[in-house]
C-alpha positions in Angstrom: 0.0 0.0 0.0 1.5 3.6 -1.2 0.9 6.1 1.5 -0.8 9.3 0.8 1.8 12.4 0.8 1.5 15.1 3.5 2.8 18.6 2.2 3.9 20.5 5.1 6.1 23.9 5.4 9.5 22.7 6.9 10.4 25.9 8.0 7.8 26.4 10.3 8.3 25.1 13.8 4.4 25.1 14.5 4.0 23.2 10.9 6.1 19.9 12.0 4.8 19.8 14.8 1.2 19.4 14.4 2.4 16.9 11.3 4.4 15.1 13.7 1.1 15.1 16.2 -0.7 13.5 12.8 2.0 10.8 12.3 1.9 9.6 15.5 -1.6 9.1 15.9 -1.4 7.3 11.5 0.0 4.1 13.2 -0.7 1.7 9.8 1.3 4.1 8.1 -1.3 5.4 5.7 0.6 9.3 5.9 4.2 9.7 3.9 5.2 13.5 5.1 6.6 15.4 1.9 8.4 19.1 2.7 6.6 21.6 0.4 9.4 23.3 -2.1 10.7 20.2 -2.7 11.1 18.4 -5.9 8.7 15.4 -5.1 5.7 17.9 -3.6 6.2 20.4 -7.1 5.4 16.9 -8.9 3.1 16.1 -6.7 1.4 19.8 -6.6 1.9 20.8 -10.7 0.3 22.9 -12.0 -0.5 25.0 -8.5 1.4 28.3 -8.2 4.0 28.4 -5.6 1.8 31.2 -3.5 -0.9 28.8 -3.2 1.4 25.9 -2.6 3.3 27.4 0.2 -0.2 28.7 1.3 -1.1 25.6 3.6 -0.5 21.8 4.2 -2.0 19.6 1.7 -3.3 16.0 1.5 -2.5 14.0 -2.0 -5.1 11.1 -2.3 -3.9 7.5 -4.5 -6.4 9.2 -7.5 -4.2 12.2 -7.3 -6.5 14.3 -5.5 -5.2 17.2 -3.6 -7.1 18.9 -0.5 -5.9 22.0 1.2 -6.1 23.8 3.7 -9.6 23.5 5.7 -10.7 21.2 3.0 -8.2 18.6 3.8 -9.0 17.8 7.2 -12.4 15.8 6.4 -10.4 12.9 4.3 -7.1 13.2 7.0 -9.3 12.0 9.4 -10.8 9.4 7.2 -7.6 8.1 7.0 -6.7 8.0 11.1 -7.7 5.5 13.5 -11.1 6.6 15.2 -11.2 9.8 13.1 -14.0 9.5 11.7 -16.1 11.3 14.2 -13.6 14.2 13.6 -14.9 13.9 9.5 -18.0 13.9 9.9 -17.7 17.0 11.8 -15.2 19.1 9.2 -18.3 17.8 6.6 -20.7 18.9 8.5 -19.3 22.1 9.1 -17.3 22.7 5.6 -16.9 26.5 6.4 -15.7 26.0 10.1 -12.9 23.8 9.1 -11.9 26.2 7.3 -11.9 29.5 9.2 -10.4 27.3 12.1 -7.9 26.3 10.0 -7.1 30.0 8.5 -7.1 31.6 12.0 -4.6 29.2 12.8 -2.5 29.3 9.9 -2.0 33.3 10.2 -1.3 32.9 13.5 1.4 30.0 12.8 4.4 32.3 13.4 3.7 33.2 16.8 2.5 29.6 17.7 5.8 28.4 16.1 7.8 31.0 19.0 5.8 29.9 21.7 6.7 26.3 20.8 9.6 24.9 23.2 13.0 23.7 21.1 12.7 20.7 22.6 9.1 19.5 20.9 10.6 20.7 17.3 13.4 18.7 18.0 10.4 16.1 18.7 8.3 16.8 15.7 12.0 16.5 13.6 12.4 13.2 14.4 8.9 11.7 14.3 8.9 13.0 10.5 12.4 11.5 10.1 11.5 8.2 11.0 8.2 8.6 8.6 10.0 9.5 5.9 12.5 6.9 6.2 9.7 4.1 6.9 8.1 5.3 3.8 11.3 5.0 1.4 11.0 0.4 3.0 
């Protein structure tokens, strides 16, 4: 089974760690973390201008499907153990997901300062070990 890439900014402390909160609660493995502005997410992103790729995370599904932002966190859950309560509520709620997600993406920066070195040092290695579990 190919896991489903995870575009993330990996130059934002805040970023990795929320990604590294997701990858430890995907234990089959389902999530492959990608770093946005690489070579593998501009293939996996064509076509999307840079602005709106370095905009937010994004989810790639197996048909090639990409969700961003808001958007994506209806099928992330889908893909996480017990999530799906947490889907059915970003579906229900389309336009909440998506404000929630927004007033926490503007706000990443000062999330990312508030965030001890210690838990990026965390999140660095929890996506390390992904990464490398996904190239087996």
């Amino acid at each position: 089974m190919t896991a489903h890439p995870i575009l993330y900014d990996p130059d934002c402390g805040f970023c990795r760690v929320c990604l590294a909160v997701v990858l430890s609660w995907d234990r089959q493995g389902r999530l492959r973390p990608v770093a946005l502005g690489s070579v593998q997410a501009d293939a996996l992103l064509v076509g999307m201008p840079e602005a709106e790729q370095m905009a937010s995370w994004h989810l790639v599904l197996r048909d090639g499907t990409v969700w961003s932002a808001g958007a994506a966190s209806s099928p992330l859950f889908r893909l996480l153990p017990a999530g799906a309560p947490f889907a059915r509520l970003a579906e229900r709620f389309p336009r909440a997901a998506e404000r929630g997600y927004r007033w926490v993406a503007d706000r990443r920066t000062v999330f990312s300062r508030l965030l001890p070195a210690a838990a990026k040092r965390w999140a660095d290695r929890v996506i390390s070990d992904s990464a490398r579990e996904n190239l087996r």
